[in-house]
N, C-alpha and C positions, 0 to 999 in steps of 0.2 A: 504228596499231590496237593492236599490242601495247602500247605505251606505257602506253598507259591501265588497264591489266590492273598489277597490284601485283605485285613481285618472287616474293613470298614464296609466293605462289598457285602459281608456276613450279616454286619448291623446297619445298613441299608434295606437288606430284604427282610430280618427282622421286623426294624419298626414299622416298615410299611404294613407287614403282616400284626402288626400289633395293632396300631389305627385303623387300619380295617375294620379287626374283630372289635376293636370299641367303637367304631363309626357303626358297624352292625348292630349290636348290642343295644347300643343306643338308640335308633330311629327304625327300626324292625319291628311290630306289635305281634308277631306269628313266634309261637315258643322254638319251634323247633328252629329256626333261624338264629333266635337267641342263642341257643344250643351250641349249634353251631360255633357262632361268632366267640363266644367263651373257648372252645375248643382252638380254636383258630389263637386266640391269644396265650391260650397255653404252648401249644405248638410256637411262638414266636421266640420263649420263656426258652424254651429247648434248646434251640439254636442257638442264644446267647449262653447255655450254660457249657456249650459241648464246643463251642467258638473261642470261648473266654479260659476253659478248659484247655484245649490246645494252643492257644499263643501263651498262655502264661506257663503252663507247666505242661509241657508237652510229652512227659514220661508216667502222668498222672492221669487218673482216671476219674475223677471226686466226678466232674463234671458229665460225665456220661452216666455214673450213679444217682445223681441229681436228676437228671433225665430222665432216667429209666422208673426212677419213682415217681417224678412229675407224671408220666404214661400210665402207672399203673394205676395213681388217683383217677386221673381224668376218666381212664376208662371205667372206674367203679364211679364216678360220677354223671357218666353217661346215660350209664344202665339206670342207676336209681332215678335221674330226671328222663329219661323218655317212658319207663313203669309209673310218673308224677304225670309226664302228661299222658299219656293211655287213660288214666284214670280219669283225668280232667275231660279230655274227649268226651269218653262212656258219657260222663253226669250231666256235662252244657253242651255236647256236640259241635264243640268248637276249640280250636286252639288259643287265639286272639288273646292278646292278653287285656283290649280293655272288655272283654266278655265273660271273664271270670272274675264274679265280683265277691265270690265268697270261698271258703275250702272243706267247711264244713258241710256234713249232710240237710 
């Protein structure tokens, strides 16, 4: 089924999803949006490997292991940064990032 679908359709909704999360990233001062927008460009990461994956070797699976570990960072990265800002919250009551001006106590 994919097959039949063009490359280039793949890496069309890729980059878009890629400048997004770095249009986000970039001009967003709220963490959890940051957050986000990082997630967003890994997910774009994905699609290229599991895309790239299939039109080249199409009996191979490298690309979908690539993937699968790409998910499993991002989501230990999630956790540890929404546990960062939790804590930031508690101490400034704020997310902002120009309102955290310090990280120590």
């Amino acid at each position: 089924m994919i097959s039949n679908i063009p490359i280039h359709y793949f890496l069309v909704v890729s980059t878009i999803m890629f400048f997004v999360g770095i249009y986000g990233f970039l001009t967003r001062r709220n963490l959890i949006t940051m957050l986000m927008s990082v997630e967003l460009i890994l997910n774009s990461v994905n699609i290229n490997f599991v895309v790239f994956n299939r039109y080249l070797y199409p009996d191979g699976l490298h690309g979908h292991f690539f993937s699968i570990f790409v998910i499993a960072v991002a989501a230990c990265e999630a956790a540890v940064a929404i546990a960062i800002i939790i804590n930031i919250y508690r101490r400034f009551t704020t997310i902002n990032v120009e309102d955290v001006s310090e990280m120590k106590y």
